[in-house]
C-alpha positions in Angstrom: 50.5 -82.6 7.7 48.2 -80.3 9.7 49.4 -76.9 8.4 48.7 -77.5 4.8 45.2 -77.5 4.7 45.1 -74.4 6.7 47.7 -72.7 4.8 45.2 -73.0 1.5 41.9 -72.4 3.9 44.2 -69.1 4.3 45.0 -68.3 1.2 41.3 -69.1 -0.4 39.9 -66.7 2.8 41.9 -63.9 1.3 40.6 -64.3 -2.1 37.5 -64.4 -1.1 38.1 -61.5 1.5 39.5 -59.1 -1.4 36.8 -59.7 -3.6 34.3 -58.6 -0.8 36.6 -55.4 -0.1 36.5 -54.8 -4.5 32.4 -55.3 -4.2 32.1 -52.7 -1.3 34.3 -50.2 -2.9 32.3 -50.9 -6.5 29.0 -50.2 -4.4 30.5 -47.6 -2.2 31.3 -46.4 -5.9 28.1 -46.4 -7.1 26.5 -44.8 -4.0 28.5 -41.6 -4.3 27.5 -41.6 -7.8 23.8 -41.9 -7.0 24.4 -40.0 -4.6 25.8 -36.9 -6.8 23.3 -37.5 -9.5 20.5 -37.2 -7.7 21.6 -34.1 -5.9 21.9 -32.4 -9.6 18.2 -33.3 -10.4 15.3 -31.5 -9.3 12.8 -32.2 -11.8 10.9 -34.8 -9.6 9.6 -37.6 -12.0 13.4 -37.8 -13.8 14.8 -37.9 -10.4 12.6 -41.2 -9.8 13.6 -42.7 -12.5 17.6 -42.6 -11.9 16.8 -43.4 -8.1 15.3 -47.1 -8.8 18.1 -47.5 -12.1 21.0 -46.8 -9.7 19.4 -49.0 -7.3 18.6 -51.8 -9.6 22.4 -51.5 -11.3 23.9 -51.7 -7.7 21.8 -54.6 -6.2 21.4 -56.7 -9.4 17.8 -56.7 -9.3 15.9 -57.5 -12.8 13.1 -55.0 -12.6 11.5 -52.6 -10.1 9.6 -49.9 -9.2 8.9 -46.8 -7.2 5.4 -45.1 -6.5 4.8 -42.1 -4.1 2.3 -42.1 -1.0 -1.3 -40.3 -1.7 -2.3 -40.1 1.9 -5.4 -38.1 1.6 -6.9 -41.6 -0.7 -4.5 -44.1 1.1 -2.6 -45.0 -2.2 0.8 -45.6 -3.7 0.8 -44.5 -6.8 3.6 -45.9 -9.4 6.0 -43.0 -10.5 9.1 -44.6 -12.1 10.0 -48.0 -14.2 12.4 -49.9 -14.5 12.4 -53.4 -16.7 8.5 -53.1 -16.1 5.3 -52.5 -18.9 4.8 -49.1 -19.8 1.7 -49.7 -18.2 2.1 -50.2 -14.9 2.8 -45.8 -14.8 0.6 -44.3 -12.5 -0.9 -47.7 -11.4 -2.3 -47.3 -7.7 -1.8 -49.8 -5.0 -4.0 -49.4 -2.0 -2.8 -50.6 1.6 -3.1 -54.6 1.8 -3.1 -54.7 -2.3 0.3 -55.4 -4.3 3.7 -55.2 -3.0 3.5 -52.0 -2.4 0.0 -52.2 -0.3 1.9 -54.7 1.7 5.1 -52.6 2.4 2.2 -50.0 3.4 0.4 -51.9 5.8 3.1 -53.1 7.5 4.9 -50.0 7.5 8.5 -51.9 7.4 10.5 -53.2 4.8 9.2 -56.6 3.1 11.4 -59.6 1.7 10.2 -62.0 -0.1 11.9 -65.4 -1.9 8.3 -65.1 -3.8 6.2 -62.5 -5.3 2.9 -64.4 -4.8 3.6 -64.8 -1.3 2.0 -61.0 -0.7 -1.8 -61.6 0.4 -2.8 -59.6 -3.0 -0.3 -60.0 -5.8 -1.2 -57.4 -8.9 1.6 -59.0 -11.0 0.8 -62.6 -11.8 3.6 -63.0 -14.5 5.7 -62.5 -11.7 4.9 -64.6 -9.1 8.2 -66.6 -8.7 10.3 -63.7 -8.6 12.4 -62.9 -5.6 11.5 -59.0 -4.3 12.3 -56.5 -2.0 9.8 -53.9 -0.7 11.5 -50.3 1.0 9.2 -47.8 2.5 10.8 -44.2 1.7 10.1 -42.1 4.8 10.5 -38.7 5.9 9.7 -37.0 9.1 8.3 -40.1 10.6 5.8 -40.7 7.7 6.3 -42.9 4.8 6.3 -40.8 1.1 7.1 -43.1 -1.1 7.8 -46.9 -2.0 10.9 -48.6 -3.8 10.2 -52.2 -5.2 12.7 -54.5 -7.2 12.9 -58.3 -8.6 15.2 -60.9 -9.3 13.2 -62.9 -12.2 12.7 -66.4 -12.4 14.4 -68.5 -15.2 11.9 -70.6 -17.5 14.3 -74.0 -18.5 14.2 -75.5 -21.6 12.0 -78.2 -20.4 9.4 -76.1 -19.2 10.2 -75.9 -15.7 11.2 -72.8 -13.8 14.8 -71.8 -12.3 14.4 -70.2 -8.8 15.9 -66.2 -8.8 19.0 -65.1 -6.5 17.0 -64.7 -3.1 18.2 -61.2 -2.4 20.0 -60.7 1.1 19.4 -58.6 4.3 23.0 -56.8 2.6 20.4 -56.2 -0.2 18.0 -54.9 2.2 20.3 -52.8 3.6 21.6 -51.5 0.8 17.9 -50.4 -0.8 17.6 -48.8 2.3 20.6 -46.0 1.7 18.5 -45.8 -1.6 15.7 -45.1 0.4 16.9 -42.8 2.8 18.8 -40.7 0.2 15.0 -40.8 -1.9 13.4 -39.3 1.0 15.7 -36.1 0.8 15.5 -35.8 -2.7 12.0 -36.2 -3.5 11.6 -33.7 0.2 13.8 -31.3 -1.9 12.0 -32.0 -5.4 8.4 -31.6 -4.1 9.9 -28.0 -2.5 11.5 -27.0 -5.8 7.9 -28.1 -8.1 5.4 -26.0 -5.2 8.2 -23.1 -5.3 7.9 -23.4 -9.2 4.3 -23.7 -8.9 3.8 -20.9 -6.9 5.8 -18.6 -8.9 4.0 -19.7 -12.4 0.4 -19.3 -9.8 1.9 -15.5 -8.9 2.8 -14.5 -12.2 -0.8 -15.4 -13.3 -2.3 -13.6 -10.4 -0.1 -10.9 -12.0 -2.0 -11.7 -15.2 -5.3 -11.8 -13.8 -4.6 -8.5 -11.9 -3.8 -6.4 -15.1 -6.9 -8.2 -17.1 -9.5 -6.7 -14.3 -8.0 -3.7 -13.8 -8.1 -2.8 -17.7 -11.8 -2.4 -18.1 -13.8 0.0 -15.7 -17.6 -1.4 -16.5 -18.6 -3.8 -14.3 -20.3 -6.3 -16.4 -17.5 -6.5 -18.3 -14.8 -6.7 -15.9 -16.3 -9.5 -14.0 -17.2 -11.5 -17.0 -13.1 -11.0 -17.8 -12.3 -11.7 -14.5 -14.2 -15.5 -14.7 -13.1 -16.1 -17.6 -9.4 -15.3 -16.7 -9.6 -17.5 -13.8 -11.2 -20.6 -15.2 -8.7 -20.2 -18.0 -5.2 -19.4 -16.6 -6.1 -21.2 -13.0 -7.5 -24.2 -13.7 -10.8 -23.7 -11.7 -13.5 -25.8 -13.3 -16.5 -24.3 -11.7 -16.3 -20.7 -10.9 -19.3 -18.3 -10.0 -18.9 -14.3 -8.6 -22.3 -12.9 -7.0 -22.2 -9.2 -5.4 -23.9 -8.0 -2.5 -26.6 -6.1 -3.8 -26.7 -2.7 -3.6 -29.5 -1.3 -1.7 -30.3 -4.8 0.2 -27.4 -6.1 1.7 -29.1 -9.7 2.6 -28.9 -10.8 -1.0 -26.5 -12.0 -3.3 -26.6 -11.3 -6.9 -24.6 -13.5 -9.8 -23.2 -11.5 -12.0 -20.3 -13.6 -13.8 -19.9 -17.3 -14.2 -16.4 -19.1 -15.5 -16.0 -22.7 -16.8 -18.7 -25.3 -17.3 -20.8 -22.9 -15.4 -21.5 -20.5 -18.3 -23.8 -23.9 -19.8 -25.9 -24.2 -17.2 -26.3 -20.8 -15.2 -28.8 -18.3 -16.8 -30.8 -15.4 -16.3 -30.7 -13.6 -13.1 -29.6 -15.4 -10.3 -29.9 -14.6 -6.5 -29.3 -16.3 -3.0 -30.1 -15.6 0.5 -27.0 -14.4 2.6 -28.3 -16.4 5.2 -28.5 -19.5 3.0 -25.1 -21.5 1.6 -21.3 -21.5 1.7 -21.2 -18.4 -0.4 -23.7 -16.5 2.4 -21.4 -18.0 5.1 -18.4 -16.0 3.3 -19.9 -12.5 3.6 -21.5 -13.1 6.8 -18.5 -14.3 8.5 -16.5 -11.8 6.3 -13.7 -15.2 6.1 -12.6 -18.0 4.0 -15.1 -20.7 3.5 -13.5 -24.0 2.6 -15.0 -27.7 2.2 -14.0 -30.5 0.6 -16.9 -32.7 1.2 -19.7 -30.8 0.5 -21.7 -33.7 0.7 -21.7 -33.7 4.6 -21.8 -30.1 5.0 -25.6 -28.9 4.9 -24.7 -25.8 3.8 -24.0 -26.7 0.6 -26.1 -25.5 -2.2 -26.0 -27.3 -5.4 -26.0 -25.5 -8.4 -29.0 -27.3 -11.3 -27.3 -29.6 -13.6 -23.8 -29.4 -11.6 -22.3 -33.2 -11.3 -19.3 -34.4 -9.2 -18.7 -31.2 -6.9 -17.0 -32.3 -4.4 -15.5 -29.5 -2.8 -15.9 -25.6 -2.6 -14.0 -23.0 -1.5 -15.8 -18.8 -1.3 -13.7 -16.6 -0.8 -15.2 -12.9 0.2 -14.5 -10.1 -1.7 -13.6 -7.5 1.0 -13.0 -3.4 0.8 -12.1 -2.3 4.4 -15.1 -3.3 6.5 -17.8 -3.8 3.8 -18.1 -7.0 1.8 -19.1 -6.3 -2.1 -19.5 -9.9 -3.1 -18.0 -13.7 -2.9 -15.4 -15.6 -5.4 -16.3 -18.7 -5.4 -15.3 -22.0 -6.9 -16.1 -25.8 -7.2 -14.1 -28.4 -7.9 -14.4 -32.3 -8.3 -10.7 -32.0 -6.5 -10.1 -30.6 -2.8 -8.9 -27.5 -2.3 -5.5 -26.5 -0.1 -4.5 -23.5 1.5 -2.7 -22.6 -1.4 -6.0 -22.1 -3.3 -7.8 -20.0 -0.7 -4.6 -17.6 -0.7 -4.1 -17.6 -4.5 -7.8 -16.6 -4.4 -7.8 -14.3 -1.6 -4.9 -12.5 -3.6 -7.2 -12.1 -6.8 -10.8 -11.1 -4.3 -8.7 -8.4 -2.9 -7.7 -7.3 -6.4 -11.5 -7.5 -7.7 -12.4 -5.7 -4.2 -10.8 -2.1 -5.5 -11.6 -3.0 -9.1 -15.2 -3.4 -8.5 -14.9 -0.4 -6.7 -13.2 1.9 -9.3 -15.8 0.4 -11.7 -18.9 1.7 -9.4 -17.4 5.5 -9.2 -16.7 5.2 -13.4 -20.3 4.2 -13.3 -21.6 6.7 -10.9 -19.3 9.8 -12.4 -20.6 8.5 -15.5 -24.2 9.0 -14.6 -23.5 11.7 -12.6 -22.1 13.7 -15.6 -24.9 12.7 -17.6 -27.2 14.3 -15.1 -24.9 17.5 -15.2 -25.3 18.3 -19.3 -28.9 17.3 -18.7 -29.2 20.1 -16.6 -26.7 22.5 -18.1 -29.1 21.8 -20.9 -32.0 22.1 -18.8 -31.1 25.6 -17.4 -29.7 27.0 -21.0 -32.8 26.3 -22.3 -35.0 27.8 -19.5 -32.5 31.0 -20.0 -32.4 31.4 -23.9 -34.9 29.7 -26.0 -37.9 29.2 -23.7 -37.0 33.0 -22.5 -37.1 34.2 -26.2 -40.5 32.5 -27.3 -41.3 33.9 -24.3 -41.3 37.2 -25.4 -42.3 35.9 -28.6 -45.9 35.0 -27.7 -46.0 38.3 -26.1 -45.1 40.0 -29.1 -47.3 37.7 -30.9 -50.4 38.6 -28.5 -49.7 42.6 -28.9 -49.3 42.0 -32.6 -52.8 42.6 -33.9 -53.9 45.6 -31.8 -50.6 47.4 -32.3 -51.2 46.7 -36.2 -54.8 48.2 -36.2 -53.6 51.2 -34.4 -50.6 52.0 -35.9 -49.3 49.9 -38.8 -45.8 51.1 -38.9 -45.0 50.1 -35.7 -47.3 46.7 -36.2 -44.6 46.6 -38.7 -41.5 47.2 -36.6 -42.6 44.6 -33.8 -43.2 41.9 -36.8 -39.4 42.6 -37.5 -38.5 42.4 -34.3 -40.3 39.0 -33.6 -39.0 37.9 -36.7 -35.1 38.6 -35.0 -36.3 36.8 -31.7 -37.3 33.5 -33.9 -33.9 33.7 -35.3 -32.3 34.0 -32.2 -33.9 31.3 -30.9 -33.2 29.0 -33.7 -29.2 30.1 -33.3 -29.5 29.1 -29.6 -31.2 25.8 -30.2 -28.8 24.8 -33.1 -26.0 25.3 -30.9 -27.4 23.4 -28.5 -28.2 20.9 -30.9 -24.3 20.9 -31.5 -23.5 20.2 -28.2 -25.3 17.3 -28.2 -23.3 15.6 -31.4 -20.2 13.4 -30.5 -18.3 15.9 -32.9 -19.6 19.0 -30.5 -15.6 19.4 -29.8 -14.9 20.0 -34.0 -18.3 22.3 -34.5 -17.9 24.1 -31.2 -15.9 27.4 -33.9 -18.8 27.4 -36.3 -21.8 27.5 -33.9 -21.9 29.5 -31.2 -25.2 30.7 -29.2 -25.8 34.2 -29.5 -26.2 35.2 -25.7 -22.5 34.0 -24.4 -21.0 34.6 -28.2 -21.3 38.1 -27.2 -19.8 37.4 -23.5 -16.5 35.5 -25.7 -15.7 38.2 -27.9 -16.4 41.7 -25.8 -16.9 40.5 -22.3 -19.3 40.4 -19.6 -20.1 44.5 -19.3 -21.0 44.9 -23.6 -22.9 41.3 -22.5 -25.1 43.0 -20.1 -25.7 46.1 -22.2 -27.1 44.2 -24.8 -29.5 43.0 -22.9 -31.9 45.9 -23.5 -32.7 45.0 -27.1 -33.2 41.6 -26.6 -36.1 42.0 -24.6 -39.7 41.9 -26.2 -41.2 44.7 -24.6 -39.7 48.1 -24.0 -40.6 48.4 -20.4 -38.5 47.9 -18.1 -36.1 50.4 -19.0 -32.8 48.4 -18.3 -29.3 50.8 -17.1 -26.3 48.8 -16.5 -23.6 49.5 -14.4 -20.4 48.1 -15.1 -17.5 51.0 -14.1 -16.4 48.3 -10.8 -16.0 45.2 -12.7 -12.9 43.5 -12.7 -13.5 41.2 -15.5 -13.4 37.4 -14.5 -12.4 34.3 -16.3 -14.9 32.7 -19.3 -16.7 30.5 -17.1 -17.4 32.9 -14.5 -18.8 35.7 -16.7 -21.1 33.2 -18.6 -22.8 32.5 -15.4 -23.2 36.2 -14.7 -24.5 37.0 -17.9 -26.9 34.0 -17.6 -28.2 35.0 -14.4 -29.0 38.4 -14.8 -30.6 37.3 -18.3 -32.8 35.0 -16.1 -33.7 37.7 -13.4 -34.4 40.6 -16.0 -36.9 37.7 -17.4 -38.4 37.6 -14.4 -39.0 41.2 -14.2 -40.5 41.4 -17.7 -42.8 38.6 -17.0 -44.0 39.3 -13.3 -42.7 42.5 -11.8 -44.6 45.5 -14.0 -41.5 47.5 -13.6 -41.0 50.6 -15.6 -37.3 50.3 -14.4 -34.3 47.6 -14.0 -30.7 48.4 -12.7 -28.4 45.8 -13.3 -24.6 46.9 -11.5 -21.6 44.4 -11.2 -18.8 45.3 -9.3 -15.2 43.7 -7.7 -15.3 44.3 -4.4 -13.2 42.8 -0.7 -12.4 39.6 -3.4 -15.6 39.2 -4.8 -17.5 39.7 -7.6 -21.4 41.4 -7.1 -24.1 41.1 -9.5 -27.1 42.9 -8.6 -30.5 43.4 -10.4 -32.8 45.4 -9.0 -36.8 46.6 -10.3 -39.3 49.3 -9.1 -41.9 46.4 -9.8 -44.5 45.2 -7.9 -42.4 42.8 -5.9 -43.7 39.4 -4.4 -47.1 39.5 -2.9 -47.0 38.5 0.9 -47.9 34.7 0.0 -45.7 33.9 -2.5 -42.2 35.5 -1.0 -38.5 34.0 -1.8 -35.6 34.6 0.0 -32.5 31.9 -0.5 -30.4 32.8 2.9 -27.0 30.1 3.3 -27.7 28.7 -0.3 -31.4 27.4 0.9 -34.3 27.8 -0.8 -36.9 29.1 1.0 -39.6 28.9 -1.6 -38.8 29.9 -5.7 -39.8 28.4 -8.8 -37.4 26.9 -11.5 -36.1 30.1 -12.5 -34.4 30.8 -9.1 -33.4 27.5 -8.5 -31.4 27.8 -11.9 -29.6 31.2 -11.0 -28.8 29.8 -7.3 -27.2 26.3 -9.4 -25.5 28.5 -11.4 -23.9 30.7 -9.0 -22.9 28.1 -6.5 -21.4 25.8 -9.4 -19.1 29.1 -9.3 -18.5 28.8 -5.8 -20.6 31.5 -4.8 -24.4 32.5 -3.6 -27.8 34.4 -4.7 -30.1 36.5 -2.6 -33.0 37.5 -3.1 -35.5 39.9 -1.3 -38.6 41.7 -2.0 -41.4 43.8 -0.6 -44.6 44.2 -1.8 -45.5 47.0 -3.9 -41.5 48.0 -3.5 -40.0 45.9 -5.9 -37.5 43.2 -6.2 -33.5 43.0 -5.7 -31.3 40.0 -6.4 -27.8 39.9 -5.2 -25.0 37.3 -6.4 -21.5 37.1 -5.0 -18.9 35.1 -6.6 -15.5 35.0 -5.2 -12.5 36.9 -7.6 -10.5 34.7 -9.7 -8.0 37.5 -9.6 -8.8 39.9 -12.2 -8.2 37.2 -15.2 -8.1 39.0 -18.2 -9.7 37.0 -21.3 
């Protein structure tokens, strides 16, 4: 009699027994699939969502949620649903508020036979469901939050069934969930900053080919803002230089974002004043996010919401050229400060190159102002010159002898024809299509100097003069003739110097000789003239000007724009020589 009862106790335990075993292997199941799904998703928001499906499937919860840990505002905020309004996405639960606040505060996992037994329920058609609260953790810190229900039943009479009170198997279960979570959303968050930080580099990349494409500075920082604001994301963005000549003052040259409503005219700030002066003084990073409590601070007129800035200083080498600076109502990171520093280190050499374009630029047009300067001094102003001297002679000459009144009214008549032809060519030059006119205009002076070289150049000399004294010899049986450039400069000179000799030195004779001699071309021009009185004697020794007018100074330019030198000496009442050595460029024939 006593077996039989535990002979069917036995045989109901093994029922009961194999069912358990078939539930563990159906969860242990389900785990390995969760676990291989999740492993295959990186995308981080998908990968929340299969997370608290699997785990709702597997426990036989109703409804649930998972949120992620904001620590910097001491939130969970919701990230995945599951059974639950649409609405409740992105909801944020602060510690002591919700399940979620509760699960946070204690910083352990919460079961509850009853919803509105949490001090703050957020749910209130759902306060006789049956929950379990998991804290996802990693490295000691909790990341994240799963939540699930089992719902109550409303009967047909109005009253309310209680839900399956979930178990500390339950529990234990959500807790693989959560532990298997942690890695995955540890992995997920690497692979989204990975991805982020490639997409940041290759618009660095971008950024970097847009300021290096334009070399005026204006415009590249205005491109540079603009490219920033845009393709970063930086809602406030501002880019002063150090200014040149006064190195304790910033000047704002470009503005990005909202800041291009409410930042005009010229803009300048004290280096030792603000964040953005901290940044060049300290020649480092400047970063706040609460720039409410830092007195630094500076705010910009009409600028709302800044919460945080971060100035990054624009360095070449040693020397500072300006700040990049932005504002944000979001705090900055590290990732920021070195995307930016990446970008100020690419403005630092593009801001640079944009200086020397500008400087060349000026530079060159202060050369072809004086080219121009010195080819007028040597042709035109030379010819009327000797034009008002002929003019002055004119009327005496004509009373006294009319045929050679005459001849000198022809020959001023050549010299204002000359000197048209030299100052149309000039004008030429001067024409942005010099380059296609250069054939058909051609001054007369160096046309001569193209087509028979430098020796017929000097030769020809003689006639253009207004007067017929000096008496001009040239010398030419040395010369080893020189390339175009070279011979030019020659000619011009020893037009300039015979000039001189017409118009101070009284000569009755000038000798002009060039020569090739130990690797150098000589040009001398020598007069029996009067020379310099005592007072007013030039000598150029090492390329220095002693004393000399303009005249000198344009035949030393010229000469040491050819790498070479002019002398000159003189001795009153024994006339006046002027030596020029240029080195050989090897005999090039023309």
């Amino acid at each position: 009699m006593s077996a039989q009862p535990v002979e069917k106790f036995s045989v109901r335990h093994g029922v009961q027994a194999a069912g358990d075993v078939e539930a563990l292997l159906r969860k242990q199941e389900s785990l390995l699939a969760f676990i291989e799904a999740i492993t295959s998703e990186l995308e981080l928001r998908p990968l929340l969502g299969r997370i608290l499906r699997y785990a709702c499937e597997l426990i036989g919860a109703d409804n649930g949620t998972i949120g992620l840990v904001d620590a910097r505002r001491g939130v969970v905020r919701t990230e995945a649903l599951y059974n639950m309004p649409a609405s409740e996405m992105g909801a944020e639960m602060p510690m002591g508020v919700g399940l979620a606040g509760e699960v946070m505060l204690r910083g352990e996992p919460v079961v509850l036979g009853r919803y509105g037994d949490v001090a703050k329920p957020t749910q209130l058609g759902l306060l006789e469901n049956s929950v379990i609260g998991m804290p996802i953790s990693a490295r000691g810190q909790m990341i994240g939050f799963i939540g699930i229900g089992a719902s109550a039943l409303h009967t047909p009479d109005g009253g309310v069934e209680r839900p399956r009170p979930f178990t500390a198997e339950d529990a234990t279960t959500l807790a693989i969930f959560a532990r298997h979570a942690a890695i995955a959303i540890e992995n997920a968050r690497r692979y989204t900053k990975e991805q982020q930080r490639t997409e940041r580099l290759e618009l660095i990349a971008s950024i970097g080919r847009i300021i290096t494409a334009d070399l005026r500075l204006s415009d590249l920082l205005d491109r540079a803002a603009d490219a920033i604001h845009e393709l970063l994301g930086y809602p406030n963005l501002a880019i002063p230089l150090v200014e040149e000549g006064d190195p304790d003052v910033l000047v704002l040259h470009a503005v990005g974002g909202y800041y291009k409503g409410l930042v005009e005219g010229e803009y300048r700030i004290p280096v030792d004043r603000g964040i953005m002066g901290a940044a060049v003084r300290e020649r480092r990073i400047q970063l706040v996010n609460d720039v409410a409590s830092d007195p630094r601070h500076l705010p910009t007129p009409g600028a709302i919401g800044i919460l945080a800035e971060l100035a990054v200083p624009i360095l070449l080498g040693e020397r500072v050229l300006g700040v990049l600076n932005v504002e944000s109502d979001k705090p900055f990171d590290e990732e920021d400060a070195a995307s930016l520093q990446v970008i100020a280190d690419q403005l630092a050499v593009a801001i640079e190159n944009a200086r020397l374009y500008e400087r060349g630029q000026r530079l060159a047009v202060l050369e072809e102002r004086q080219r121009l300067a010195r080819d007028l001094h040597d042709s035109v102003t030379q010819q009327m010159f000797g034009m008002v001297l002929m003019g002055e002679s004119l009327g005496t000459v004509w009373r006294r002898d009319a045929d050679e009144g005459e001849r000198r009214v022809n020959r001023l008549v050549e010299l204002c024809r000359r000197a048209l032809a030299e100052m149309r060519a000039l004008l030429a030059e001067l024409r942005p299509d010099a380059d296609k006119r250069a054939d058909t205009v051609e001054r007369p002076g160096l046309a001569r100097v193209r087509r028979k070289g430098l020796a017929h150049a000097l030769a020809s000399l003689q006639p253009d003069l207004a007067v017929e004294r000096p008496e001009v010899s040239v010398d030419a049986e040395s010369y080893v003739p020189q390339n175009l450039e070279t011979e030019e400069a020659l000619y011009r000179i020893a037009q300039e110097a015979l000039n001189n000799v017409v118009k101070h030195a009284r000569a009755d004779h000038a000798r002009i000789t060039v020569r090739a001699t130990g690797g150098e071309t000589i040009l001398e021009i020598v007069d029996d003239g009067i020379g310099f009185p005592s007072g007013r004697r030039k000598i150029e020794r090492g390329g220095r000007t002693l004393s000399g007018g303009l005249g000198t100074t344009i035949m030393r330019e010229r000469a040491e724009a050819r790498g070479g030198s002019l002398r000159l000496e003189s001795t009153p009442g024994q006339g006046t020589r002027v030596v020029v050595t240029i080195p050989e460029e090897g005999g090039i024939m023309r």
